[in-house]
C-alpha positions in Angstrom: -28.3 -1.7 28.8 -24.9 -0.1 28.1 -25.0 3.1 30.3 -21.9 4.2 29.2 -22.8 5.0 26.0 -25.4 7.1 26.8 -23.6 10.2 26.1 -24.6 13.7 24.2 -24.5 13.4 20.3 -21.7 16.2 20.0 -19.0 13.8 21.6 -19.9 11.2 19.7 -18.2 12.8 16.5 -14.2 12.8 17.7 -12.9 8.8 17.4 -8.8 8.7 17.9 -6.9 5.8 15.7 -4.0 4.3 17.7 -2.1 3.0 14.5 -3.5 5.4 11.8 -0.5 5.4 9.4 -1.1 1.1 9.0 -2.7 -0.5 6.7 -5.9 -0.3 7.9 -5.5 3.0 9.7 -4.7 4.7 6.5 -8.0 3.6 5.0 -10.6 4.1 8.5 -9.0 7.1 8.9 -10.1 8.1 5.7 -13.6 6.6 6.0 -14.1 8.3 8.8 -13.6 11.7 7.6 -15.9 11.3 5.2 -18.4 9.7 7.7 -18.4 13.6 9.1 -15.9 12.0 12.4 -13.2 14.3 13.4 -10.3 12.3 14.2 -7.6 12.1 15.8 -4.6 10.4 14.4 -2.3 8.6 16.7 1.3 8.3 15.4 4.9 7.6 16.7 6.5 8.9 13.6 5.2 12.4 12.7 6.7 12.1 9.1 4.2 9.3 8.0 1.6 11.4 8.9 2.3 14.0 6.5 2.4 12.1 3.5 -1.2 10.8 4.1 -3.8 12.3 1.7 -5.9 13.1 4.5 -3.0 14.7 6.7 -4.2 18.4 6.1 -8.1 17.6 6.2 -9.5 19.9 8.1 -11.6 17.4 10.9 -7.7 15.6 11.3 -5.7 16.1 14.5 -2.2 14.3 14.4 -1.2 13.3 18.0 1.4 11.7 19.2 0.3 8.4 20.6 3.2 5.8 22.1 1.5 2.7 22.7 4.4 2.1 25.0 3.9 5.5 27.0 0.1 5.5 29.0 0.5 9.3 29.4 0.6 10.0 25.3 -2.3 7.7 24.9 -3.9 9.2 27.4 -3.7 12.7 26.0 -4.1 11.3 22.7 -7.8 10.0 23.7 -8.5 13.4 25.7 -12.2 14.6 24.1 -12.6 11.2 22.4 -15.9 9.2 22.4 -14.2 6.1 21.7 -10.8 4.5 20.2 -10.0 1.9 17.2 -6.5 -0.2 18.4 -5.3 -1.3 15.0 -1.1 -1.7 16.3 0.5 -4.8 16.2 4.5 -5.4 17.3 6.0 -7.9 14.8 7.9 -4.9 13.1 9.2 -4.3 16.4 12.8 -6.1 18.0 12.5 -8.2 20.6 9.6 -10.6 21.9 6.5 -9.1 20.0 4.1 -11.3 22.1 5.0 -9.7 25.4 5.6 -6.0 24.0 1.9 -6.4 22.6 0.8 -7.4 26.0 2.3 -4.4 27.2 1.1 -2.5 24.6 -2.6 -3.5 25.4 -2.4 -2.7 28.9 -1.4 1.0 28.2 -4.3 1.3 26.1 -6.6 -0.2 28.4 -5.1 2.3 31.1 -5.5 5.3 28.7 -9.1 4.3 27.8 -9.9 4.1 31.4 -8.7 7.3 32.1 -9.9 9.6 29.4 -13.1 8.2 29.9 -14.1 7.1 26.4 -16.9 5.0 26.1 -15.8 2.7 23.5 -12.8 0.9 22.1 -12.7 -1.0 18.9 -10.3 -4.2 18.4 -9.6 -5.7 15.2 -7.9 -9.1 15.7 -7.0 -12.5 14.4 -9.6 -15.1 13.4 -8.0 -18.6 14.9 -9.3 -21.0 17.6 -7.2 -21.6 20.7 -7.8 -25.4 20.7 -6.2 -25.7 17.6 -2.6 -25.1 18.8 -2.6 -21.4 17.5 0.8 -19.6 16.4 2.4 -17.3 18.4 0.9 -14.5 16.4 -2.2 -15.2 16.5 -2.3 -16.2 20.6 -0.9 -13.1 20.7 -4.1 -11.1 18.8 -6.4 -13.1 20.9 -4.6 -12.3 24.1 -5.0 -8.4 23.3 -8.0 -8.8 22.6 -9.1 -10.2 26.3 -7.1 -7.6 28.0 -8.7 -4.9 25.9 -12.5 -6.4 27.3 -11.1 -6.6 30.6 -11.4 -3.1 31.6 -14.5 -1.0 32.2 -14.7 0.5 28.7 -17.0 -1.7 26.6 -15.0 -3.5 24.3 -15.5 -4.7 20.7 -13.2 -7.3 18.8 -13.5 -8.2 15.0 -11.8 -11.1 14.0 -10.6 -11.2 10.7 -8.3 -14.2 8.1 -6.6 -12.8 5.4 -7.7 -9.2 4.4 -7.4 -8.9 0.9 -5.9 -5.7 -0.9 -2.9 -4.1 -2.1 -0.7 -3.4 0.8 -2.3 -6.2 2.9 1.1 -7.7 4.1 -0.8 -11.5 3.9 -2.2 -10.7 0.3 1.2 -9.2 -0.7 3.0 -12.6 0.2 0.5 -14.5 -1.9 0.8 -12.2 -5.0 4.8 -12.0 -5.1 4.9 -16.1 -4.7 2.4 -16.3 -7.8 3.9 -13.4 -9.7 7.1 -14.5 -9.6 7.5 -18.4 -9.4 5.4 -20.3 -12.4 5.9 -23.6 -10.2 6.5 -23.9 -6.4 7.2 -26.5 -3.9 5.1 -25.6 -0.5 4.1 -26.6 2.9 1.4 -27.9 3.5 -0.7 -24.9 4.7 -1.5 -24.1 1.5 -4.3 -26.7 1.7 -5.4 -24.8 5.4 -8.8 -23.9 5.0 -9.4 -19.9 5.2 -12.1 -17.2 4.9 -10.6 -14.0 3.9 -12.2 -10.7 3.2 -11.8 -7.7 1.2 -10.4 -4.7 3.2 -13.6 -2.7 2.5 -15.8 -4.9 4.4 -13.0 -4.7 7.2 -13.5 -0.5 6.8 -17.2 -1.1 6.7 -17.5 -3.8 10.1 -15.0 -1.4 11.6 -17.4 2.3 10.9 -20.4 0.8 11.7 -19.4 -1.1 15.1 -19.1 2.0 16.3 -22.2 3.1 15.4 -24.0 0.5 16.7 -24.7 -0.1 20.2 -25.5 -4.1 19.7 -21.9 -4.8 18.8 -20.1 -3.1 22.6 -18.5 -6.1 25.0 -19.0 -8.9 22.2 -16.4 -10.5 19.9 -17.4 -11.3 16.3 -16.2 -13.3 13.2 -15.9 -11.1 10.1 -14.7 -12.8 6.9 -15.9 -13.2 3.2 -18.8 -15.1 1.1 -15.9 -18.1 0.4 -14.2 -20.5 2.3 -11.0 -21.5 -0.1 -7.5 -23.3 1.0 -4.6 -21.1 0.0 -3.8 -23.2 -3.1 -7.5 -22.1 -4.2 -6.5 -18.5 -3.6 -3.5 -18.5 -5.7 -5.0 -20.1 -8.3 -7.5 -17.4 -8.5 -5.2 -15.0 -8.5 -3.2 -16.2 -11.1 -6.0 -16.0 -13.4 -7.1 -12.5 -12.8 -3.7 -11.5 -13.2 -3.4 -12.9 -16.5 -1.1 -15.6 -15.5 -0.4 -19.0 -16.6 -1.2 -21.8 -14.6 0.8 -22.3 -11.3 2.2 -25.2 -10.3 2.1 -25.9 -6.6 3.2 -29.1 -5.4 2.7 -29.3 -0.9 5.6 -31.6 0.4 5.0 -32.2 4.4 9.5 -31.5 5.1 8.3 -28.1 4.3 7.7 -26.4 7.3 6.2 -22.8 8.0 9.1 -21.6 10.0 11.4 -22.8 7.3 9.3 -21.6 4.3 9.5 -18.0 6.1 13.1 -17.9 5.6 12.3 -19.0 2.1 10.1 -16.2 2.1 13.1 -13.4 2.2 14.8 -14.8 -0.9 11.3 -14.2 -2.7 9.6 -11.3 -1.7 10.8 -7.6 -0.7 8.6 -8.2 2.6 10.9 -7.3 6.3 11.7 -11.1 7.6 9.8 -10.0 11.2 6.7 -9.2 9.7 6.4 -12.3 7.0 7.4 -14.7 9.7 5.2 -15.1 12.1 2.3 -14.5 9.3 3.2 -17.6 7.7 3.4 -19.5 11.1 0.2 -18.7 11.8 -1.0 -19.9 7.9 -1.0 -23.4 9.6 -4.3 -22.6 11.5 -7.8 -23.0 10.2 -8.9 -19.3 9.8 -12.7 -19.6 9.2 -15.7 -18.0 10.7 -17.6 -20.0 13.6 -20.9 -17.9 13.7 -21.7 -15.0 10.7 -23.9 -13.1 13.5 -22.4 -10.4 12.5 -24.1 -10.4 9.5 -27.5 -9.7 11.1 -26.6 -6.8 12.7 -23.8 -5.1 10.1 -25.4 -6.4 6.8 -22.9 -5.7 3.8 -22.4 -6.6 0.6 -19.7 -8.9 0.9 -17.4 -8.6 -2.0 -15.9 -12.3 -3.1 -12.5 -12.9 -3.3 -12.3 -12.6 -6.5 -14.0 -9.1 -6.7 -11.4 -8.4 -4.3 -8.5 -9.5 -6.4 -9.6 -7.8 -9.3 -10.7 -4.7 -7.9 -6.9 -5.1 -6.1 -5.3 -5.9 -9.9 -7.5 -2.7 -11.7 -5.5 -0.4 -10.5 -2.6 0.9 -12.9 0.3 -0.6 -11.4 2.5 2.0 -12.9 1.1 5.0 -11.2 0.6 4.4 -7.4 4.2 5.9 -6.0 4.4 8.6 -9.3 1.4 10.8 -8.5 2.2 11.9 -5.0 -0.4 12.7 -2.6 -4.0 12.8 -4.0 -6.9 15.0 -2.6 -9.3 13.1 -0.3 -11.8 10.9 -2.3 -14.7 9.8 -1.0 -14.8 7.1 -4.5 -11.2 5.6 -3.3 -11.4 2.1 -3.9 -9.5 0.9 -0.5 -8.6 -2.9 -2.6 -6.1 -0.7 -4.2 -2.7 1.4 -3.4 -3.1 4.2 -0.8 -0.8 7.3 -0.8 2.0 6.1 2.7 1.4 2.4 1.6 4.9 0.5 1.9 7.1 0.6 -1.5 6.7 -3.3 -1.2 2.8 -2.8 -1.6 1.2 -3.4 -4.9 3.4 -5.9 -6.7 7.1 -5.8 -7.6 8.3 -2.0 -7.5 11.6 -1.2 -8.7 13.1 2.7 -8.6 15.8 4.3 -10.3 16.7 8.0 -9.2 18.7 11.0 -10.5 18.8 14.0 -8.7 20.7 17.6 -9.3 20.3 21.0 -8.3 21.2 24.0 -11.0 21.2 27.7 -10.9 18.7 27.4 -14.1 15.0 28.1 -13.7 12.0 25.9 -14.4 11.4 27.2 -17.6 14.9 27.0 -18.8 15.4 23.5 -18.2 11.6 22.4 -19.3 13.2 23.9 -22.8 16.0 21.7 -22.4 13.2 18.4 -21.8 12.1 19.8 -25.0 15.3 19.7 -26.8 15.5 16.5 -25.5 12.3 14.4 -25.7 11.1 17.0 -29.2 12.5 18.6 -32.4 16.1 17.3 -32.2 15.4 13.7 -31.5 16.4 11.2 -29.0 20.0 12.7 -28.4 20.6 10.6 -25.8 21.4 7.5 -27.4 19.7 7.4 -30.9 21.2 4.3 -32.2 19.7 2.1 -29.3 16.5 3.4 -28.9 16.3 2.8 -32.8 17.2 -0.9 -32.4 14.6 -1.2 -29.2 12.1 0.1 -31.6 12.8 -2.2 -34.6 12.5 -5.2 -32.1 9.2 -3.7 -30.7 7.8 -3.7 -34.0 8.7 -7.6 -34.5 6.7 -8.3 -31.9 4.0 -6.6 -32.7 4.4 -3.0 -30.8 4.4 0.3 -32.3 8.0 0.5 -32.1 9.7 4.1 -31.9 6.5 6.1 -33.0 7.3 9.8 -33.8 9.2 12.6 -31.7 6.6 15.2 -30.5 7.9 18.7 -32.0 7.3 21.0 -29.0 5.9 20.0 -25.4 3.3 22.8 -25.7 1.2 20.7 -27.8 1.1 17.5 -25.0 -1.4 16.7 -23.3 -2.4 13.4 -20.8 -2.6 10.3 -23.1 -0.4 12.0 -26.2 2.4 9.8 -27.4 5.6 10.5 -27.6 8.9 8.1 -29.3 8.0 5.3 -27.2 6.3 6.8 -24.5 2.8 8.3 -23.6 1.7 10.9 -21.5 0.0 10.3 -18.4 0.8 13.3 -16.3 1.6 16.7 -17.3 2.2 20.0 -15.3 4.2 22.3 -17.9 7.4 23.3 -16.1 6.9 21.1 -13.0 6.3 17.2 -14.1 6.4 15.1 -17.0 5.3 11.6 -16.4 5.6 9.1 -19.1 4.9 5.2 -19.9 6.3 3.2 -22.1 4.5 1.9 -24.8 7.0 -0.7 -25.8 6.3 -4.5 -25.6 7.5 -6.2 -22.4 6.8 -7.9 -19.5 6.6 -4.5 -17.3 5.3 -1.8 -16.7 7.9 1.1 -16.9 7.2 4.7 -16.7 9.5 7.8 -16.3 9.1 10.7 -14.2 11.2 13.8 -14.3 10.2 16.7 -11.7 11.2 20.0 -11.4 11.2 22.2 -7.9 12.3 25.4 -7.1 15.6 26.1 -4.9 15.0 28.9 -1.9 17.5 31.5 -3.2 17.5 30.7 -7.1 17.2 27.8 -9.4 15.6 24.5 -9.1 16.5 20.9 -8.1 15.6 18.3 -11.6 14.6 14.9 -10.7 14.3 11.7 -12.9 13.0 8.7 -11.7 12.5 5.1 -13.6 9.4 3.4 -11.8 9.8 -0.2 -13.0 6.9 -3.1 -12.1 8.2 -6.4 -13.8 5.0 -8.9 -14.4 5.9 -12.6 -13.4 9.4 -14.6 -13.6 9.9 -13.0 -16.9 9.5 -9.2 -15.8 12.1 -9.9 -13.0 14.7 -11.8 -15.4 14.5 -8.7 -17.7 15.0 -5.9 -14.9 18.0 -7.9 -13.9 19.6 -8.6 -17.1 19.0 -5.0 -18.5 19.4 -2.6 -15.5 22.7 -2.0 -17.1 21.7 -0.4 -20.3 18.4 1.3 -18.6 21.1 2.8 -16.4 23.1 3.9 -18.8 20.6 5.1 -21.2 18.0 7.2 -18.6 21.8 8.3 -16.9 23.0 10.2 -20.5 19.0 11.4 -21.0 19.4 13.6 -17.4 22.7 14.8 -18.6 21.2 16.5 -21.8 18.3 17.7 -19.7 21.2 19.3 -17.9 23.1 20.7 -20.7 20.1 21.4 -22.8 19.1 23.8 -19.9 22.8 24.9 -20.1 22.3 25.9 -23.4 18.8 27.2 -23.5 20.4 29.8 -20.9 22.9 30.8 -23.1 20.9 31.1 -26.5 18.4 33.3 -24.1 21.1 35.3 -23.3 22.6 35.9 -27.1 19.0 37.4 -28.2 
C-alpha cells in the first residue's frame, strides 16, 4: 500500500529532528535515543546543542539544519529514514506566516531529495471555518505543503500541550501564579482539549513506527474537554493556591490582552501574541481515531499539572546538565528549557577569578558558612531568624562546624544541603518561611594557568502575588547581604593562603 516505506530494517534506525533544541525537540530527541534511534539533531545555533543532556550520547549527530537554506536540510536528512518538522517562526522578525511557508517548502524540497520515506508534522488543532488566527492558518497551511510532496506525510494536531516549558501552559501558570483576581477576554470560556507533552512524545514515536498513520492527518488531545477558565482553576488548586478570580468582560480583546500579557509574564511579546490570538478558536478533537491505532494512556489534565508542579521548583537551572534518563518525566523542566520555563525564576550572580586554589577557598566557605559563624552580617541573619521562628519556622538553626561532615539533606543556619561536590559546588535552600523558594549556589572551577574562578548565584522562585511583592521589596538587602557573603569567601580564601603559608 505505501511502497515507499518498504525499505531494509537497518535504515529505519537514523530519524533527523529539524527543531531539536524546542520544546518538543528536546524531549523526542530524547525518547528517541532511548527507543535505540540514532539521530540526528538539526540546529541553527550550535551552542544550544551542547547544553542538551543528550548532546554527547553516543547515537546523536548535531547538524546544521537552516530551515531557510534547502541545501543544509538536505545534508541534514542525508542517510535518514524519515524526518519530524517541529520549527515554527513567531520568534522570528518579520511576517512569520510567509517565512513558515517558506520554511515548509525547503523542507519539502530536502525530503524530496534525500529520499526519506517519511516526514512527521506536528501542528495546530483549529478548524478553518471557524475564522482561524493567523497562527494557527499558518500551522495548517504547513501542514498541506508538507503532504503535497511525494514523501508520505503525517500531521498531529494538537491544543494546548501541557508541561513546564510549554510556552501556552507557561502563560496560564504565570496569570494564576501571580494575579489572585483578573479581568479577561472572553476566550477564557473557549472550549479546548489539551494534552500532556508525553502523549505528544508518545503519538509522535509511534507514528513513525506505524505504517497506518503515513499521508493522514490526526486529532491528538487529552481525556477532557475544559474552557480555559476550567484550566486555571485546576491549576490553582494543585498549586496550592487560593481561589482565582476571573471575571470575562467582551472590550477585552485577544490582541489587546497580548500586550497585557508583557506587563505579566517574562514570555518574548512575538511568541505570546499570536498564541493568545489563536486562544479565541475552539481547539477540540473532531474524530479520536487516533486512538485505535496509537492507544495510550492518556494522562488528564490534572495528572499533567501535577506531574508539571512535582518537580522541585528550586533545582531545575542549579544542577546543570543531567545524564540521559530513560525515567525523565517530560511534564517537568528539561536541561536548555527557556529561563522563563517553570514558573517565576529570578537570578542573582557574582563572579571572580583568584590566584587561590579550590581547596583554599572551599576553607574560606568553611570559615564562612562553619566554626566562626555568619560573618557576613550576623546581626540580620539573627533578626530573619527570630521572625522565622514567629511564624512558626525553625529560625537560624545551628552553624555546621566543618563542611567535611555535610552531606545532601544536612542543615545548615538556615539552609539545607541539597548538592554537594567537596571543593567544586555547594548548593543550598533555604529553610526559612516565605513565599519562595530560594536556594544558593556557589561553584568553584579551575583557571588554565593557576587558580580558579568562584561563582555565587541566588536562584529565587517567588510563589503567587506575594512571592513577587517580597523579591521586589527585599532585592536590596538580599543584594547586600549574599554581596558581603562572596567577599569573605574571598578574603577567607585570602587568609587560608596565608595561615598555610605561616605553618
Amino acid at each position: 500500500m505505501y511502497p515507499a516505506l518498504i525499505v531494509e530494517m537497518s535504515d529505519l534506525r537514523r530519524v533527523l529532528v529539524v527543531g531539536s533544541t524546542g520544546y518538543i525537540g528536546t524531549r523526542l530527541v530524547s525518547a528517541l535515543l532511548h527507543r535505540g534511534y540514532r539521530v540526528n539533531a538539526g540546529y541553527r545555533n550550535s551552542a544550544k546543542i551542547k547544553i542538551k543532556s543528550w548532546s554527547s550520547y553516543p547515537n546523536l549527530t548535531p547538524v546544521k539544519a537552516d530551515v531557510f537554506d534547502v541545501e543544509s536540510l538536505t545534508n541534514a536528512a542525508k542517510g535518514c529514514f524519515a524526518s519530524y518538522y517541529l520549527v515554527h517562526s513567531m520568534y522570528g522578525k518579520g511576517d512569520f506566516a510567509s517565512l513558515d511557508r517558506e520554511a515548509a517548502h525547503n523542507m519539502l524540497k530536502a525530503t524530496e531529495q534525500a529520499e526519506l520515506k517519511r516526514i512527521i508534522y506536528l501542528g495546530g488543532l483549529g478548524e478553518a471555518e471557524s475564522g482561524l488566527s493567523k497562527h494557527l492558518a499558518s500551522r495548517m497551511e504547513v501542514s498541506r505543503i508538507l503532504h503535497s510532496g511525494s514523501v508520505p506525510a503525517t500531521t498531529l494536531r494538537a491544543a494546548m500541550i501541557v508541561g513546564a516549558g510549554s510556552a501556552s501552559f507557561e502563560i496560564m501558570r504565570y496569570l494564576v501564579d501571580r494575579l489572585p483576581a483578573m479581568v479577561t477576554p472572553r476566550w477564557v470560556r473557549t472550549k479546548s482539549q489539551p494534552i500532556a507533552v508525553s502523549n505528544v512524545i508518545g503519538y509522535l514515536i509511534e507514528s513513525l513506527e506505524n505504517v497506518k498513520t503515513a499521508n493522514r492527518v490526526f486529532d491528538i488531545g487529552g481525556p477532557d474537554i475544559l474552557s480555559y477558565q476550567d484550566l486555571m482553576r485546576i491549576y490553582s488548586e494543585e498549586a496550592g493556591l487560593t481561589r482565582r478570580f476571573i471575571v470575562p468582560i467582551p472590550i477585552l480583546t485577544p490582541r489587546l490582552s497580548s500586550y497585557w500579557l508583557s506587563l505579566v509574564t517574562p514570555l518574548p511579546t512575538p511568541l505570546t501574541k499570536p498564541l493568545i490570538e489563536g486562544l479565541r478558536n475552539e481547539a477540540v478533537t473532531q474524530n479520536d481515531e487516533i486512538q485505535s491505532i496509537i492507544p495510550q494512556n492518556l494522562l488528564t489534565v490534572r495528572k499533567a499539572i501535577r506531574l508539571a508542579l512535582q518537580q522541585d521548583k528550586a533545582g531545575p537551572h542549579l544542577t546543570g546538565k543531567k545524564p540521559l534518563n530513560s525515567d525523565a518525566i517530560f511534564e517537568q523542566f528539561q536541561e536548555g528549557d527557556p529561563l522563563w520555563a517553570g514558573g517565576s525564576y529570578y537570578l542573582m550572580t557574582w563572579k571572580s577569578k583568584t590566584s587561590r586554589s579550590r581547596n583554599e577557598v572551599w576553607k574560606g566557605i568553611h570559615s564562612v558558612f562553619g566554626m566562626n559563624g555568619r560573618n557576613y552580617g550576623s546581626w540580620i541573619w539573627l533578626i530573619r531568624g527570630y521572625i522565622d521562628n514567629l511564624l512558626g519556622g525553625r529560625g537560624m538553626g545551628k552553624s555546621v562546624m566543618h563542611l567535611s561532615i555535610l552531606k545532601q539533606g544536612s542543615l545548615m543556619d538556615c539552609w539545607k544541603v541539597i548538592e554537594l561536590a567537596p571543593t567544586r559546588r555547594l548548593i543550598l535552600r533555604s529553610t526559612l518561611k516565605m513565599p519562595t523558594e530560594m536556594s544558593l549556589a556557589i561553584s568553584l572551577k579551575d583557571l588554565k594557568n593557576e587558580g580558579c574562578e568562584v561563582a555565587v548565584e541566588l536562584h529565587y522562585r517567588p510563589y503567587g502575588l506575594a512571592g513577587l511583592i517580597a523579591w521586589h521589596s527585599l532585592f536590596p538587602f538580599r543584594k547586600y547581604v549574599i554581596g558581603r557573603l562572596f567577599d569573605r569567601i574571598m578574603q577567607s580564601a585570602d587568609l587560608s593562603h596565608s595561615a598555610e603559608g605561616e605553618v
